[in-house]
DSSP file (Angstrom, degrees, kcal/mol; ACC not computed):
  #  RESIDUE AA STRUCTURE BP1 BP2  ACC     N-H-->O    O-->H-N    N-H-->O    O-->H-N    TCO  KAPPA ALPHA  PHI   PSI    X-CA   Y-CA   Z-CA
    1    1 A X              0   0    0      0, 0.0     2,-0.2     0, 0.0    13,-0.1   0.000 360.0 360.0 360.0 -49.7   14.9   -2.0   17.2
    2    2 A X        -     0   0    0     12,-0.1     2,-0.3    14,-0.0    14,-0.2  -0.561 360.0 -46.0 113.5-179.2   11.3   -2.0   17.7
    3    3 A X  E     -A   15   0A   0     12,-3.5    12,-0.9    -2,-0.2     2,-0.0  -0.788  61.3 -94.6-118.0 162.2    9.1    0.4   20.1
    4    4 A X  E     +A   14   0A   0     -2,-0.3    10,-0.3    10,-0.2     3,-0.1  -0.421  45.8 176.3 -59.6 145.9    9.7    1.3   23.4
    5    5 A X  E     -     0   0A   0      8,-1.8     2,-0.3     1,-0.3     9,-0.2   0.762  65.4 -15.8-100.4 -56.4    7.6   -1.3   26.1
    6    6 A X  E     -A   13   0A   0      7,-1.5     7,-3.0     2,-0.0     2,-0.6  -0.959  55.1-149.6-167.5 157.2    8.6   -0.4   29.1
    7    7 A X        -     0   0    0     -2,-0.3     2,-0.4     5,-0.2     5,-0.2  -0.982  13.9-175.4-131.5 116.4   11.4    1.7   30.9
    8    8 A X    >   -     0   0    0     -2,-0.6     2,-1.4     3,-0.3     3,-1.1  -0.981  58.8 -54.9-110.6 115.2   12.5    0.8   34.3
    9    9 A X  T 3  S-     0   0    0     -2,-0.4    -2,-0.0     1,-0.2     3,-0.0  -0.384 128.1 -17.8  64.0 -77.3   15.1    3.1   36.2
   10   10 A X  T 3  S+     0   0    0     -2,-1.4     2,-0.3     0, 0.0    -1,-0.2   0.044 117.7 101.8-146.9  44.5   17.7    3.0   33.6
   11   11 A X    <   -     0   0    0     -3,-1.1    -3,-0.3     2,-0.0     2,-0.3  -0.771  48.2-164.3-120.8 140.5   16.5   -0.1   31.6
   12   12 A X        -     0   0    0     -2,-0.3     2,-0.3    -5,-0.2    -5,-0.2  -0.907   6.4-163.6-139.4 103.2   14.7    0.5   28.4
   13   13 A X  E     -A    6   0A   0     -7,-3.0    -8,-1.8    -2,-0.3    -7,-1.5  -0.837  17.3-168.9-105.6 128.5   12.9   -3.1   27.3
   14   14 A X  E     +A    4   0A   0     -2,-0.3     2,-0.3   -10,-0.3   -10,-0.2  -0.638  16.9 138.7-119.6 165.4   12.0   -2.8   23.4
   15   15 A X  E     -A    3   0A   0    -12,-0.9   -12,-3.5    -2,-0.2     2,-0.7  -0.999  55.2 -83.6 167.5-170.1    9.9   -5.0   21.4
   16   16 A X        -     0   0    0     -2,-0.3     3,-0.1   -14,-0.2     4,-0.1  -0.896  40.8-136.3-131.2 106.4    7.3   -5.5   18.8
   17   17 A X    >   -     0   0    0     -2,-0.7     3,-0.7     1,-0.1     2,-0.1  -0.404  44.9 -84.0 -58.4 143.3    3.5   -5.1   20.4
   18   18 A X  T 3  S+     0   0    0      1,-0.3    -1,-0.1     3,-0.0     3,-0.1  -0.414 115.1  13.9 -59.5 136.1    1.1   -8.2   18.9
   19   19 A X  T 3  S+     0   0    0      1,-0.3     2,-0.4    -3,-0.1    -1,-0.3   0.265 107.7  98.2  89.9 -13.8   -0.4   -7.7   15.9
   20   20 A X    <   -     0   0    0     -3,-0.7     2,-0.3    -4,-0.1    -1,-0.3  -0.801  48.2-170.6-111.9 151.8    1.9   -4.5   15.0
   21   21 A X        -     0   0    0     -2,-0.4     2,-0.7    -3,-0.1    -4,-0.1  -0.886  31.7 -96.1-126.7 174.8    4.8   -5.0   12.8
   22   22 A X        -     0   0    0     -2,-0.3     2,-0.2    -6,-0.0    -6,-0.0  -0.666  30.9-151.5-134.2 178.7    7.4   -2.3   12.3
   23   23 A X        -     0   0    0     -2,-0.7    -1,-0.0     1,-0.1    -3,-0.0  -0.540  24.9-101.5-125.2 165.3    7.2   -0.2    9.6
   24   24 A X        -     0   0    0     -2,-0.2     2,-0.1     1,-0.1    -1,-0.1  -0.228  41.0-117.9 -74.6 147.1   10.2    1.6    7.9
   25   25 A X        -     0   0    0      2,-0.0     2,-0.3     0, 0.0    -1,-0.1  -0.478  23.5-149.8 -91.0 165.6   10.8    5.7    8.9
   26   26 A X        -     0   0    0     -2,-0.1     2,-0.7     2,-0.0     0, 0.0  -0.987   4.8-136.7-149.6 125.2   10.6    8.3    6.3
   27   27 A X        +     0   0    0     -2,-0.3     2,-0.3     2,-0.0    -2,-0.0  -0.763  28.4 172.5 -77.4 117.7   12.4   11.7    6.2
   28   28 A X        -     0   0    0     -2,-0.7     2,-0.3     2,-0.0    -2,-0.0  -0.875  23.9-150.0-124.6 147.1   10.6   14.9    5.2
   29   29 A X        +     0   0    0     -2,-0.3     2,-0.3     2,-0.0    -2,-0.0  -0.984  24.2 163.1-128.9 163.4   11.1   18.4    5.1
   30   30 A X        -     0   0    0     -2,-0.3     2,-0.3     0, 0.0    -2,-0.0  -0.918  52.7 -88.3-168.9 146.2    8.3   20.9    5.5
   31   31 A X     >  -     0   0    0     -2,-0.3     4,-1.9     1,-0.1    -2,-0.0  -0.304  39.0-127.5 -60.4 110.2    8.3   24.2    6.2
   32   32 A X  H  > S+     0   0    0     -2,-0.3     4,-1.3     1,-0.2    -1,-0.1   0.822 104.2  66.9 -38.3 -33.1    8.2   24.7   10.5
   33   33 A X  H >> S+     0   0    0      1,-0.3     4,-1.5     2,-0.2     3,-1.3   0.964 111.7  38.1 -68.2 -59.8    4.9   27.2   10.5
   34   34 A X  H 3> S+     0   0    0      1,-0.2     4,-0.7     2,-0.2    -1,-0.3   0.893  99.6  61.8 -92.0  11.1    3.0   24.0    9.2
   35   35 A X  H 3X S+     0   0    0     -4,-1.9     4,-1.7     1,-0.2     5,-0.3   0.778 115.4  45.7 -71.7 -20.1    4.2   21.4   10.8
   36   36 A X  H << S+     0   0    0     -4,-1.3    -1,-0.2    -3,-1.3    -2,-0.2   0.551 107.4  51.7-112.6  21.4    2.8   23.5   13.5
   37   37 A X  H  X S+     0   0    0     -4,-1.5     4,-1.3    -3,-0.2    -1,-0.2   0.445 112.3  45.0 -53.9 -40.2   -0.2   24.3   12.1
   38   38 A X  H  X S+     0   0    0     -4,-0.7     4,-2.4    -5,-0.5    -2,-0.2   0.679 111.0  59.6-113.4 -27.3   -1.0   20.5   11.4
   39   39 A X  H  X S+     0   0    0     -4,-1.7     4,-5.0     2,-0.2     5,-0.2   0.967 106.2  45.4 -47.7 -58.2    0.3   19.9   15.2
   40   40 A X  H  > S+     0   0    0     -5,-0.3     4,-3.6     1,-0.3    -2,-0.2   0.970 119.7  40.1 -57.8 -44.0   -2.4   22.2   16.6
   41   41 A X  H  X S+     0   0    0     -4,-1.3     4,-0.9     1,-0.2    -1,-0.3   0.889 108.5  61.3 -85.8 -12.7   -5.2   20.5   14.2
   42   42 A X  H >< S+     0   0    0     -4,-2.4     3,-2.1     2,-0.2    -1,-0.2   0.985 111.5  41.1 -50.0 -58.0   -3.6   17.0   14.9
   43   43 A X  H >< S+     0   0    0     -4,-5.0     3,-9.9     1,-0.3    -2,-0.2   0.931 106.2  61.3 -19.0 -67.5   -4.6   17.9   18.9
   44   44 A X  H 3< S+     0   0    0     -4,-3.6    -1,-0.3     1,-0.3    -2,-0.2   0.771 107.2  40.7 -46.9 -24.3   -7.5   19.1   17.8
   45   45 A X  T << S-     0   0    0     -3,-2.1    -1,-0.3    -4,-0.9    -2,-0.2   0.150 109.8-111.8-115.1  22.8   -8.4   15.5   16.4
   46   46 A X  S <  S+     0   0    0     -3,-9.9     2,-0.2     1,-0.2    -3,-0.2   0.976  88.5  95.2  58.2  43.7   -7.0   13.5   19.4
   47   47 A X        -     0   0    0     -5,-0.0     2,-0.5     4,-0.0    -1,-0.2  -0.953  69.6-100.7-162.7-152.4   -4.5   12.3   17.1
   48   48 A X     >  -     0   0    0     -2,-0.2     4,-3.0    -3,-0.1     5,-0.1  -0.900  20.8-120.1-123.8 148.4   -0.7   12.8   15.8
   49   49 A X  H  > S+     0   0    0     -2,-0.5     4,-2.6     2,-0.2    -1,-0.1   0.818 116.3  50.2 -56.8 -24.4    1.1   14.2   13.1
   50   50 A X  H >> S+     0   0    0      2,-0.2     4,-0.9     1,-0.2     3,-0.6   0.987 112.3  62.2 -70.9 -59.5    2.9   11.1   12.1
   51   51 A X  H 3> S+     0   0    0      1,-0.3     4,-3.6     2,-0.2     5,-0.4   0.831 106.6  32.4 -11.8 -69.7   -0.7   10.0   12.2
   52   52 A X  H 3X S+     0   0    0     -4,-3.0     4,-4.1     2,-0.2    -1,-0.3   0.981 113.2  61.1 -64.4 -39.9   -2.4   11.9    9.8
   53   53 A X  H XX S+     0   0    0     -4,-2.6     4,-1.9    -3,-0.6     3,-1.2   0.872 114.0  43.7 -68.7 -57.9    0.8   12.0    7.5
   54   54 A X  H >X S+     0   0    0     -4,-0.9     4,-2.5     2,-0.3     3,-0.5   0.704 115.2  42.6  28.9 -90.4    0.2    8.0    7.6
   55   55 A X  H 3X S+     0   0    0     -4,-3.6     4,-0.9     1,-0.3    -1,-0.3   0.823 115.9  53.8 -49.1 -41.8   -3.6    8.1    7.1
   56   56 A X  H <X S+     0   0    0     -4,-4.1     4,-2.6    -3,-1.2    -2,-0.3   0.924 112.3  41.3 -62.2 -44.1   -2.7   10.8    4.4
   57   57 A X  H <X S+     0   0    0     -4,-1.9     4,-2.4    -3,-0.5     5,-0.4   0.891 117.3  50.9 -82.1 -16.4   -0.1    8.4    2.5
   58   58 A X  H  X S+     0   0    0     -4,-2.5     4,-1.6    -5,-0.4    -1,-0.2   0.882 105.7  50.2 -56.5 -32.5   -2.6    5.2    2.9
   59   59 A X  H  X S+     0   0    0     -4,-0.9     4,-2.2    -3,-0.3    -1,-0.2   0.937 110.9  56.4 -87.7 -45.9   -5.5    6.9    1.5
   60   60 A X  H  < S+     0   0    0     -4,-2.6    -2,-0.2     1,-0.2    -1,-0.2   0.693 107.0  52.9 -61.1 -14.3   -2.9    7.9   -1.6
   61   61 A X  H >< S+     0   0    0     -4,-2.4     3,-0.7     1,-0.1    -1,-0.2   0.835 113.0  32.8 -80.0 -45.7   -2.3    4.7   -2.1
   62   62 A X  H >< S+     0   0    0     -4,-1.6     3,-3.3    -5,-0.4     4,-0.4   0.858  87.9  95.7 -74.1 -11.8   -5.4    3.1   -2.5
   63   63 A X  T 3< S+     0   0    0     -4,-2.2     4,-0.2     1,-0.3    -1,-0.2   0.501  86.1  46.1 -54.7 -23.3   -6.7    5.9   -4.0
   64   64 A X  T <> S+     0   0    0     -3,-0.7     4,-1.6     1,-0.2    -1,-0.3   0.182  92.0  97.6 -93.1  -9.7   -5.9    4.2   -8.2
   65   65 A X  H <> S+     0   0    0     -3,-3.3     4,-1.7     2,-0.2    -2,-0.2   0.852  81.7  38.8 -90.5 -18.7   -7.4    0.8   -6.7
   66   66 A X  H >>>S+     0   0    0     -4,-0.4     4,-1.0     2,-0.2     5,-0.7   0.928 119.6  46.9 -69.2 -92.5  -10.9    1.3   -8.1
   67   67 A X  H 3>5S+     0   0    0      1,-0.3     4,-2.3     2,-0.2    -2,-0.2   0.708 115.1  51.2 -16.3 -52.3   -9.5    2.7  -11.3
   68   68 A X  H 3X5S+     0   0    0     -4,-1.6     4,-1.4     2,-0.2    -1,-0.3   0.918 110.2  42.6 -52.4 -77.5   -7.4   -0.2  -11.0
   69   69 A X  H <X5S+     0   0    0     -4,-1.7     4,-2.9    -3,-0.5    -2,-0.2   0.752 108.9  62.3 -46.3 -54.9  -10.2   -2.9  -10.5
   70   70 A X  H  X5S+     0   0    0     -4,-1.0     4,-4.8     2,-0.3     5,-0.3   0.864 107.2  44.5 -17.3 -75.3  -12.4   -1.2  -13.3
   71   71 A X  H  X<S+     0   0    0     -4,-2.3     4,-2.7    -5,-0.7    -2,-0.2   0.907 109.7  53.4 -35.9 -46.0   -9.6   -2.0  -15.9
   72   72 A X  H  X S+     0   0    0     -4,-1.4     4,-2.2     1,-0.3     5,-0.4   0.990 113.6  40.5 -81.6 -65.3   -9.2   -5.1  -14.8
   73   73 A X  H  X S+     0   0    0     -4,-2.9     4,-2.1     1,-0.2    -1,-0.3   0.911 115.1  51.4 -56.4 -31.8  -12.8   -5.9  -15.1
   74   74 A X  H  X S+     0   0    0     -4,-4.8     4,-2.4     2,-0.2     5,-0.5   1.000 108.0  59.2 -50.5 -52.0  -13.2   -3.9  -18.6
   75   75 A X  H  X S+     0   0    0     -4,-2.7     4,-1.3     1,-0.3    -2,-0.2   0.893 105.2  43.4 -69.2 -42.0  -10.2   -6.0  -19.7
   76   76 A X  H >X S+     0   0    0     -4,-2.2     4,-2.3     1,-0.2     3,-0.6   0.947 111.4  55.2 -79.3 -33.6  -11.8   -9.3  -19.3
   77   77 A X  H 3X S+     0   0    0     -4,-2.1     4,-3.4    -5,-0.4    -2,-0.2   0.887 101.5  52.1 -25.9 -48.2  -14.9   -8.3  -20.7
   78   78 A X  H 3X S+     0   0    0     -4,-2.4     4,-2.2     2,-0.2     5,-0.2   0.749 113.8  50.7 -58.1 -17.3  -13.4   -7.2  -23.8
   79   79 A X  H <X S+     0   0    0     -4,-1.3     4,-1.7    -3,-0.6    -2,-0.2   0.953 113.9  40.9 -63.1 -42.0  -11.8  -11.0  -23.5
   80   80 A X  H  < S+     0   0    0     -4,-2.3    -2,-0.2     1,-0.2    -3,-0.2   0.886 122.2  48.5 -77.1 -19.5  -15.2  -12.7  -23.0
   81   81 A X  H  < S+     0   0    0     -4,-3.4    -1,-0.2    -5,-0.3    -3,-0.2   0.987 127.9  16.5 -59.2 -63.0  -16.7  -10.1  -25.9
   82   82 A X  H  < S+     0   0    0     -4,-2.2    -2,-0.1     2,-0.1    -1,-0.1   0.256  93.5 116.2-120.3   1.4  -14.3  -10.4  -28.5
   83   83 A X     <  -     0   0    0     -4,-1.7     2,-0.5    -5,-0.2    -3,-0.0  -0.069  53.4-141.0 -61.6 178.0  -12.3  -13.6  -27.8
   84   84 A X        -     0   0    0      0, 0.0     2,-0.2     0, 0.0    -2,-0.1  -0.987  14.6-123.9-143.0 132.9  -12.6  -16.6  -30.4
   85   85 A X        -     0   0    0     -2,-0.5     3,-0.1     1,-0.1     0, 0.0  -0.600  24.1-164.0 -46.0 132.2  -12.9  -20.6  -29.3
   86   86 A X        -     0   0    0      1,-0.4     2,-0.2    -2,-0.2    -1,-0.1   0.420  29.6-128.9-114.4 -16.0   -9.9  -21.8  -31.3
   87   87 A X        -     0   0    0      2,-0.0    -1,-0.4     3,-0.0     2,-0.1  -0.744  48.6 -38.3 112.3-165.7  -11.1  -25.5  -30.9
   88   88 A X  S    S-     0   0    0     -2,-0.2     2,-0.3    -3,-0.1    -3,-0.0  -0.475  72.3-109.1 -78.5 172.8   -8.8  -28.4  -29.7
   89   89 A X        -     0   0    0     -2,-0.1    -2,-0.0     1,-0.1    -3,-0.0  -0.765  33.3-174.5-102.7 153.0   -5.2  -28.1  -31.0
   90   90 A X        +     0   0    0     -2,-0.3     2,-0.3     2,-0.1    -1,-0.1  -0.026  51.3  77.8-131.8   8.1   -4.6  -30.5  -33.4
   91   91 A X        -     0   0    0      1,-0.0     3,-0.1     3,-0.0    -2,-0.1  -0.680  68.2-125.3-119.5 178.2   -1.3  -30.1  -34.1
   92   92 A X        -     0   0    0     -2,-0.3    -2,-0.1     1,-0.2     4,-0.1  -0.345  29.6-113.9-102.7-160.7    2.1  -30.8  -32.5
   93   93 A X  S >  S+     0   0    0      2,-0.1     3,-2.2     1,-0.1     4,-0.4   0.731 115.1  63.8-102.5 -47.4    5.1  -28.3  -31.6
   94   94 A X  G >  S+     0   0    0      1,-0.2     3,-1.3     2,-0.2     4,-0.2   0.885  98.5  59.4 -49.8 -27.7    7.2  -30.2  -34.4
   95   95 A X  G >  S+     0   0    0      1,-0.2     3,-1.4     2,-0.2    -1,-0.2   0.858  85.1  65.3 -75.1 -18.4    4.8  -29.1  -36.9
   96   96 A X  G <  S+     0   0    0     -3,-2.2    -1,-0.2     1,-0.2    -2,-0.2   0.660 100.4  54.5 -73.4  -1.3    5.1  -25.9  -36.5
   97   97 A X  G <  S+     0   0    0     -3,-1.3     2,-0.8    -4,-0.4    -1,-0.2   0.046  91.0  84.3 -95.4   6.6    9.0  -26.1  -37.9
   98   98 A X    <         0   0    0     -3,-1.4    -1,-0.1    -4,-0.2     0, 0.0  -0.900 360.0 360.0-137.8 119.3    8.0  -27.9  -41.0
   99   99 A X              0   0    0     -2,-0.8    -1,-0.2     0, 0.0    -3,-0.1   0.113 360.0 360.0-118.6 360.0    6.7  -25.4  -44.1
């Protein structure tokens, strides 16, 4: 459906603002004393709860990408360390059927 744009009288015009795309809802349950707990410090930081839970699942995703990155570079090092030239091939695929 998209987010609201603008509401005239009894008209509701919906759409997708540039540059935002829109992104899938998620159900949660949480105990009501902190979601209003986490309301009050959302205020406090001039921002929202959806916000933070947002900022909170974003950070948890990138959070493996270093760790990630790390592998990736160990794992081609151990290529360029311990890898072998094996030369040109000199053989065909039929040869490999004939012992």
């Amino acid at each position: 459906m998209g987010v609201m744009i603008a509401h005239n009288k009894d008209k509701t015009y919906y759409g997708y603002l540039e540059g935002h795309r829109p992104m899938p809802n998620i159900t949660l349950s949480v105990d009501e004393e902190i979601i209003k707990k986490v309301r009050k410090t959302a205020v406090d930081k001039n921002t929202t709860l959806t916000a933070m839970v947002r900022d909170y699942l974003k950070s948890v995703a990138e959070s493996d990408r270093p760790v990630r990155e790390r592998a990736l570079m160990d794992l081609n090092a151990s290529f360029k360390k311990l890898g072998r030239d094996m030369g040109r091939r000199t053989w065909k695929r039929d040869d490999l059927y004939e012992r």
